[in-house]
C-alpha positions in Angstrom: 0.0 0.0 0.0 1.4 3.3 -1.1 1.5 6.1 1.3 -1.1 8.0 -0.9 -3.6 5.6 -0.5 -2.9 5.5 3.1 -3.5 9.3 3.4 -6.5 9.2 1.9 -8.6 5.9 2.9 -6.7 5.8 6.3 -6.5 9.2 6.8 -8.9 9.0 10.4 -6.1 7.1 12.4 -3.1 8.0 13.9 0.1 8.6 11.6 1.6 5.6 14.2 -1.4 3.5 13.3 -1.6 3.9 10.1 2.6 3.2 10.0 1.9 -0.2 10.6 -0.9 -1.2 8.8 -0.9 -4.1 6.5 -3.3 -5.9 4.0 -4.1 -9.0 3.5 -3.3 -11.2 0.6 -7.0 -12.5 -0.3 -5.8 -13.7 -3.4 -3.3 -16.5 -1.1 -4.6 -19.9 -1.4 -3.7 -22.5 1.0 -2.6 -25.4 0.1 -4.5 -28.3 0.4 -4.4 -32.6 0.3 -6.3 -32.7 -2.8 -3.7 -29.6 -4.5 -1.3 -32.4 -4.3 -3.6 -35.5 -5.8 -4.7 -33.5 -8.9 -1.0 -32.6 -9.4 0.1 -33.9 -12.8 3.6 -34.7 -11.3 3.3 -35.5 -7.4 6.3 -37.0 -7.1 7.9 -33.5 -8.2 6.1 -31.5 -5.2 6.1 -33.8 -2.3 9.1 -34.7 -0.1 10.6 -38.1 -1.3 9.2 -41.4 0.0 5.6 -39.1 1.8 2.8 -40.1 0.2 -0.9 -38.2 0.2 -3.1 -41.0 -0.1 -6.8 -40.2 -1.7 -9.9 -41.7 0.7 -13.6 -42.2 -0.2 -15.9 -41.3 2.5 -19.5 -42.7 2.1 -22.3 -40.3 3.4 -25.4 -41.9 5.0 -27.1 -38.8 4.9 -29.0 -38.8 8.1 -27.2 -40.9 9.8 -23.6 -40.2 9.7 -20.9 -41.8 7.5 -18.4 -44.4 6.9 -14.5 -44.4 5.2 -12.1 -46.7 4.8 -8.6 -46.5 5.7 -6.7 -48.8 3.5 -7.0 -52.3 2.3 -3.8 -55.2 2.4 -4.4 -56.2 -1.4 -4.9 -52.9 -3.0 -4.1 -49.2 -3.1 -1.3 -47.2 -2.4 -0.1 -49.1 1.0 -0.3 -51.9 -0.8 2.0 -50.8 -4.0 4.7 -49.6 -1.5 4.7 -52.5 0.3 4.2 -50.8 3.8 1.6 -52.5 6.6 1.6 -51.3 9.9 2.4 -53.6 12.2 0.9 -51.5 15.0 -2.3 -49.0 15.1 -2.8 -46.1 17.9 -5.4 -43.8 17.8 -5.3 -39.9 19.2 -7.1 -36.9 20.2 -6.1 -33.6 19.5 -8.4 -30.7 21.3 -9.2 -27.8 18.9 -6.8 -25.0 18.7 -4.0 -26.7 19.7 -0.6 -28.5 18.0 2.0 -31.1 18.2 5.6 -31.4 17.1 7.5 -31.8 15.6 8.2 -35.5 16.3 10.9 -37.4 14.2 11.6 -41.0 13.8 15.6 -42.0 13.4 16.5 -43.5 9.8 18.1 -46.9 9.9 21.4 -46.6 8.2 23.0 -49.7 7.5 26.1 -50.1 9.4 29.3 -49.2 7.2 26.8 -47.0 4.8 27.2 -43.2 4.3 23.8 -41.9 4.7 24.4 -39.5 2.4 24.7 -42.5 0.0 21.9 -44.7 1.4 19.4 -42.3 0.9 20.0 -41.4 -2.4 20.2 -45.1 -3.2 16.6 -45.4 -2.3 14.5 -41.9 -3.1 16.9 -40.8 -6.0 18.3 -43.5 -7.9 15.7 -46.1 -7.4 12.4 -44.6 -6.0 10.3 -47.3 -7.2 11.8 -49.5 -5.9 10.2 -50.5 -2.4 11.3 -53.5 -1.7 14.5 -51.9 -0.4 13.1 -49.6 2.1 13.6 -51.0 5.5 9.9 -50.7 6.8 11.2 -53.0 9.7 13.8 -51.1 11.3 12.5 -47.6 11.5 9.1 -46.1 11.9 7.2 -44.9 8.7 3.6 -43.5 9.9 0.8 -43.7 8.1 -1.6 -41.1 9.1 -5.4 -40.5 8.8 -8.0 -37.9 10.1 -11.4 -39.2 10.6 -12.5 -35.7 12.3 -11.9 -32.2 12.4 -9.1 -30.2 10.3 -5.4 -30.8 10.5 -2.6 -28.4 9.2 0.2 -30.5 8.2 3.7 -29.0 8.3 6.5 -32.0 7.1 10.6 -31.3 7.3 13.2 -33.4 5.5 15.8 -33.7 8.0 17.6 -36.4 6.2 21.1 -36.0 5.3 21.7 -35.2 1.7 17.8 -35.2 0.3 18.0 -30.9 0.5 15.9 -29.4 3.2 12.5 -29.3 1.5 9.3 -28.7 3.0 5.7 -29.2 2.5 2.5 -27.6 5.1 -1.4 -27.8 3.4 -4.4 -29.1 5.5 -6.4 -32.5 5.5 -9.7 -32.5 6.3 -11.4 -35.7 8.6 -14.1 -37.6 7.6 -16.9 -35.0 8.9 -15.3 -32.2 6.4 -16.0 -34.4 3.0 -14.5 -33.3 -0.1 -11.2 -33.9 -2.5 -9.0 -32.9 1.0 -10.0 -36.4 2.6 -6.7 -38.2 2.5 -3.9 -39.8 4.4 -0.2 -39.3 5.0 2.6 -41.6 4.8 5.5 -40.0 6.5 9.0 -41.3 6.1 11.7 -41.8 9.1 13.6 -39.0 9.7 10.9 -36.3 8.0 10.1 -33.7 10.9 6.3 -33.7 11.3 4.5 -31.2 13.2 0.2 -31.0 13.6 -2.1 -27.9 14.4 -5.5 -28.9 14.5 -7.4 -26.1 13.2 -11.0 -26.1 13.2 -13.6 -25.8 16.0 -13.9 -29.1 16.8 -11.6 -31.7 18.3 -8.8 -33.4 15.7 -9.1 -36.9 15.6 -6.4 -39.1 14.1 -6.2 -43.0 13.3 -2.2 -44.5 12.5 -0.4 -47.1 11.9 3.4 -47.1 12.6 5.6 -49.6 10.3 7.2 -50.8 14.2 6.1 -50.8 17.3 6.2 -47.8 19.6 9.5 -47.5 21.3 10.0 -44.2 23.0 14.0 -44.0 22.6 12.8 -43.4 18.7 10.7 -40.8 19.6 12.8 -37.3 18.8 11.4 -34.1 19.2 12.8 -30.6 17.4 11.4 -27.4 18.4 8.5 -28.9 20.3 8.2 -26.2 22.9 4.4 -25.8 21.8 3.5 -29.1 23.7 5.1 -27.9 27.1 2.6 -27.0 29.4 4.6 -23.5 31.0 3.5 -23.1 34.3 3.3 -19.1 35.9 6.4 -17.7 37.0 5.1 -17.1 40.4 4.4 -20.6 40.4 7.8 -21.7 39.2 9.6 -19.6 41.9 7.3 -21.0 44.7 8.1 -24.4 44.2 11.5 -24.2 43.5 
């Protein structure tokens, strides 16, 4: 905004008002699941090895509605050659966030990781059967209420620091932004759940839950800060 235009449509406030003021950007789009589903190239605007996966949500108008996760014989779990071996479910409450969490890659002993990961998201990406599901937790992530706001982080050594943040919608929001996530070990994932009602998320984990595996990077938004005074009266 020039400062013209701020004379003359914001001429009633003060000059250290109106010094401040900014517009918003209604033209800005947020990305969403189903931005990444009608891409022509995914692969060329996701982070290597996280997958969006699409979901069909059946409405029983009237009565509420059903939709599936994944199935063992088909689909995109299926074509990666990822199963969970364990399932968790987990409540978010509105307006508030998690992570980021990250899961440690398993490097092969005498590899550079440098190498190894290039090896499997570079060089040979389709190639699944090399991906070592078994060793280190892959999630696979799905929202069966509220609205999520995803925000991923490849923290693996050598793929380039890219990012990715759009929003999935749960089951009770249906539309093209009903999907899951598969996230890779060793991609920083952090969750805001960002509607009015409670975020409800259903996973499976590619091992079972071991907290040593559990890493956290600027996670400061999950500590509970109690008031000073009270921090100084107990100590």
């Amino acid at each position: 905004m020039s400062d013209d235009d701020l004379d003359k449509r914001w001429r009633g406030l003060r000059s250290k008002a109106r010094a401040r003021l900014e517009q918003r950007d209604y033209s800005e789009r947020p990305v969403a699941a189903g931005d990444f589903l009608r891409a022509e190239n995914p692969a060329a605007v996701v982070i290597p090895g996280v997958e969006i996966l699409p979901r069909t949500v059946y409405q029983q108008r009237g009565r509420g509605y059903f939709g599936e996760f994944a199935r063992a014989s088909e689909g995109r779990l299926h074509a990666i050659g990822l199963w969970p071996k364990q399932w968790a479910t987990a409540r978010m409450f509105a307006g508030t966030a998690k992570g980021f969490h990250i899961h440690p890659p398993a490097i092969p002993e005498g590899t550079v990781p440098t190498d190894w990961f290039r090896a499997l998201f570079i060089d040979a990406p389709e190639d699944y059967s090399r991906r070592p599901y078994a060793d280190e937790q892959w999630d696979a992530m799905f929202f069966v209420q509220g609205m999520a706001e995803m925000l991923l982080v490849d923290e693996r050594d050598g793929l380039g620091r890219t990012t990715m943040r759009f929003f999935i919608d749960g089951d009770d929001m249906p539309g093209p932004n009903n999907a899951g996530v598969v996230i890779p070990a060793g991609v920083a994932h952090g969750i805001r759940s960002v509607s009015s009602t409670d975020l409800i998320m259903v996973y499976g984990t590619s091992t079972l839950f071991e907290p040593k595996s559990e890493g956290r990077i600027a996670s400061g938004i999950e500590k509970h800060a109690l008031p000073a005074d009270w921090q100084e009266y107990l100590g």
